[in-house]
N, C-alpha and C positions, 0 to 999 in steps of 0.2 A: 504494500500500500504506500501509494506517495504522501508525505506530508506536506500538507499546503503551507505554506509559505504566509507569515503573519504580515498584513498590511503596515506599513509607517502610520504615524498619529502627526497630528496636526496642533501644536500648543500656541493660539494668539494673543497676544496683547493689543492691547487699544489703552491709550490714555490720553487727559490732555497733558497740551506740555508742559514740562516744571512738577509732573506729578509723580519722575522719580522711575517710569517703568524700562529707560535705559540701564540703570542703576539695578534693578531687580534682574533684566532679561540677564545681564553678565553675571552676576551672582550662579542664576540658574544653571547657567551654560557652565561655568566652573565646578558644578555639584554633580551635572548631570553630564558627561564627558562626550556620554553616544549621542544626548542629543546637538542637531547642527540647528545654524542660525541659515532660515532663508534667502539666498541669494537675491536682488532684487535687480532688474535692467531699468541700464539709463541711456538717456542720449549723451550727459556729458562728456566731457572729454575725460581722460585717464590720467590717472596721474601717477609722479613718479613712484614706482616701487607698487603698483597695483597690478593685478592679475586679473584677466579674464574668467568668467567664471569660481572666483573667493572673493574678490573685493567687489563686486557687478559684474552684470553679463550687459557690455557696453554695445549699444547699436548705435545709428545712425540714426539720423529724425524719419527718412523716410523710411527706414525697416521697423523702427516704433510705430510708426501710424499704419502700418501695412498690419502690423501685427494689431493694432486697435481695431482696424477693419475686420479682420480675420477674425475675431472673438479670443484671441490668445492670452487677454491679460483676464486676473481674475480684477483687481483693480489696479488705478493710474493715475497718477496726478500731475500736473506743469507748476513746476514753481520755479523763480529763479535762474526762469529761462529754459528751462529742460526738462526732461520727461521722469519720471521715474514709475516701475510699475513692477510688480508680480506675477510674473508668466505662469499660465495656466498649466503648460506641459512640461515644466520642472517641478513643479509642487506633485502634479499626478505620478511622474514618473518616481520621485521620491516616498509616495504611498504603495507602489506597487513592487518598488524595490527591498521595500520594509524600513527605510529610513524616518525616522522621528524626526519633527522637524522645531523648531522655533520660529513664527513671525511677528514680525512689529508690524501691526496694519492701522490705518484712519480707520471710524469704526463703520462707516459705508462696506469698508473693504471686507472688512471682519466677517460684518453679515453676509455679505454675497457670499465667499470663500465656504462658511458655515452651512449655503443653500447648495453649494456645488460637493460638497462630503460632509454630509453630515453626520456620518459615521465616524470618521476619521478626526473630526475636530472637535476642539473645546475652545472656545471662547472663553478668557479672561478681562476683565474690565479692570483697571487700576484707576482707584479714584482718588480725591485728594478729601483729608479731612474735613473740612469746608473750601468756600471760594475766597475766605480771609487767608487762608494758612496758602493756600494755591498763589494769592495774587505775592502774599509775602516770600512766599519763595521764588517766583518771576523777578520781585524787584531785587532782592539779594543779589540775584546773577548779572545786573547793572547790564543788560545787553539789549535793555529795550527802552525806548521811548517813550513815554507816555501815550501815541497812540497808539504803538503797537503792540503796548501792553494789556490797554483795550480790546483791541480786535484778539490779542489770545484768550483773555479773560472772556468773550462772546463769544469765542470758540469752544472752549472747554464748557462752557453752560449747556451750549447745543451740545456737544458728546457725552456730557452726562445725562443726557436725556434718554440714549441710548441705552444707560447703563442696563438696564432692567431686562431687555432681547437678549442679554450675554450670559453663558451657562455659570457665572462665576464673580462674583465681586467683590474684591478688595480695598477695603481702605489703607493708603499708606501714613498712619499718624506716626507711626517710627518703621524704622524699616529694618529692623531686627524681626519685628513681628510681622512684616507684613513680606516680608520674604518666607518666612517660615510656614504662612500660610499659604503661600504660591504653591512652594515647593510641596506639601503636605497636598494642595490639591492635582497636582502633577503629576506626584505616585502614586496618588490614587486610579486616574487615568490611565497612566498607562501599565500600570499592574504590577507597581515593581513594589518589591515587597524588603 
């Protein structure tokens, strides 16, 4: 008798910014060894000491929009001039190979991703203790201006609106504890005991 071969899982994060879940993903990724962080394509340019395929799967604009066309990405976004996006048949191929995966997604992305395997994924939400402790940790990092501390802060309000569609929610009020619960719903997940 053949044994079938155990699918990869799929672990997302979504937060707004400033709420810490870059901080948590590496955390994970250092505890959990086997799992990998999702590769994501860009149009930008590469820079030095970047790899094909570990650091992005770098295209061109017209192979990003071909691939837009095509249905390839699962989500995409333009900011700062360039594309950046999650290719549908690296994420698939990484479930069928048995590969466990990490992604950092917008939480549009999250959902979609969640409707195309819904087997395979778990949705995490990373929230922030309120939108006091949120905005206070934005201005600590002194990298924004007052409007565009705004437009993060109306950001993060719409994404936690969100929060509630996602299989899992964390508050990050220290993040001793709230890594601990990540990771606690993680193993749970993916069966590791």
């Amino acid at each position: 008798m053949v044994e079938k071969q155990q699918q990869g899982k799929l672990i997302v994060f979504s937060a707004p910014s400033g709420t810490g879940k870059s901080t948590i993903a590496n955390i994970v990724l250092e505890r959990l060894p086997h799992l990998k962080f999702s590769v994501s394509a860009t149009t930008r340019q590469k820079r030095e000491g970047e790899q094909e395929g570990v650091n992005y799967y770098f295209l061109c604009q017209e192979e990003f929009e071909q691939t837009i066309q095509s249905g390839g990405f699962i989500e995409y976004e333009f900011f700062f001039g360039n594309y950046y996006g999650t290719l549908f048949d690296k994420t698939y191929q990484a479930i069928h190979e048995g590969r466990d995966m990490l992604l950092d997604l917008d939480v549009k992305g999250a959902l979609n991703l969640k409707k195309l395997f819904p087997a395979n994924s778990l949705l995490i939400f990373i929230q922030p203790p309120s939108m006091e402790v949120l905005q206070e940790r934005l201005k600590s990092r002194k990298s924004e201006d007052e409007n565009s501390l705004n437009i993060r802060l109306q950001r993060a309000q719409s994404e936690i609106e969100y929060a509630s569609q996602f299989d899992e929610v964390v508050v990050n009020d220290t993040l001793h504890d709230a890594v601990d619960a990540v990771m606690a719903i993680i193993t749970r997940f993916l069966s590791i005991t």
